[in-house]
Structure formats: C-alpha cells, structure tokens
N, C-alpha and C positions, 0 to 999 in steps of 0.2 A: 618729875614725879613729886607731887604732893609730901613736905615732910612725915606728915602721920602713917602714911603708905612705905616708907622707908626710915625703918628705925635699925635694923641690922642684917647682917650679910655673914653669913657663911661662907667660907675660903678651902679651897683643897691648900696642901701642902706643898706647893711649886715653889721652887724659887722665883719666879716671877712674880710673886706674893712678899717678896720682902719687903719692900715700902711700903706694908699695910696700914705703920702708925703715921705715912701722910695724907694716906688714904683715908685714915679715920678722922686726921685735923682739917682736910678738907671737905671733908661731906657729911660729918658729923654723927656718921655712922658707928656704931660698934660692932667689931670683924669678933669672926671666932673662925677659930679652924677645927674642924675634921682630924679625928681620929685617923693615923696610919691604917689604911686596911680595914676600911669601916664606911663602905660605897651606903647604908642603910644612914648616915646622918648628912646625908648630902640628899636628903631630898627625892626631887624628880630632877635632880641637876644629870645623872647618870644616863637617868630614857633622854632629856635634851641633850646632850652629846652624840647618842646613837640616831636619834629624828637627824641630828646637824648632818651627820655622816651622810644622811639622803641626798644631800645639797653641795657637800665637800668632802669625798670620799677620802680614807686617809693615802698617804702620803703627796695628796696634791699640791703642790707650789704656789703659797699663799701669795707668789708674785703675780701670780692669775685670777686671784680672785680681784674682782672690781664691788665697787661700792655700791652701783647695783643689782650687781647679785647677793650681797650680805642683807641690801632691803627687802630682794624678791624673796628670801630665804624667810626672813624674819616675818615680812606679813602673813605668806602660805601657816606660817608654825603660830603664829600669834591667832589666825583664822582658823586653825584645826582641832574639833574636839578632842580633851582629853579623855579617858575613863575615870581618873583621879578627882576630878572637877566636875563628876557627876555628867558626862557628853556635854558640857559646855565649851566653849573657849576661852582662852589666857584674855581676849578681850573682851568677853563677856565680862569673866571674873572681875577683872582690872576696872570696867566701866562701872560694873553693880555696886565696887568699892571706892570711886567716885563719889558716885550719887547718893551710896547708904551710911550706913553708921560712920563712917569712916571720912566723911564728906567734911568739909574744911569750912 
C-alpha cells in the first residue's frame, strides 16, 4: 500500500497489541488505541468482524482455516458493497484513491 494511503492505524486494546511500538518502528505508522468500551471509535472495524463471522463462525479452530480461504474471504468482502461507502466497494474506494488525489 502506497505510504500516503497509510499514515495511521487504529488498535482495539488486546494484548496482542503490545509490540505496537515495533509495529510503528517498522512501518512507520502512528498506532492509537480505542477507548475501553467505545465500539463507535473503531470505525467499521466492528460490522468487519461481524461480515468475517460469515466466513469463520466463532469458536472455529483456526487450525482449519487455510490460506485459501482467508483469500476467498477477503476478495468476496473487498468486492461487496458497503452502505458507508455510499454502495461502492472497499476496492472501488481503495482503487479511486490510487488514481485520485491521493495518487503518488
């Protein structure tokens, strides 16, 4: 991804999030975290979680998911309009900020 297309990243509060600041030495990003109990600054990360759930119901055994099915997953959801995104898709969006202002 283009640097100008990624300048920062929003983080839920997991500990799986601890090494954020090698995360930010190496990709040059600046992390913030989310508010405890405050799903409204996390975006449309929450409705992605519940679309993922279509694909990987909860308590399934990530020893079963294979690598492609994390691509079938991703392309169906990358190719599915949003209502947020005005009925576009995440690769509409993503392409249009390619080509437009945002263009390198």
């Amino acid at each position: 991804m283009p640097p100008k297309l990624r300048q920062t990243l929003t983080l839920d509060n997991g500990s799986e999030l601890a090494g954020f600041r090698a995360l930010e030495l190496a990709t040059g990003l600046r992390t913030y975290f989310c508010k405890p109990h405050a799903p409204w600054q996390r975006g449309t990360n929450e409705n992605e979680g519940g679309l993922l759930r279509q694909y990987f119901p909860r308590g399934i055994s990530f020893h079963k998911i294979t690598e492609a099915m994390v691509v079938k997953a991703a392309e169906q959801l990358n190719n599915r309009p949003r209502k947020c995104l005005h009925y576009q898709t995440p690769a509409e969006v993503f392409n249009q900020a390619l080509t437009g202002a945002f263009a390198i």
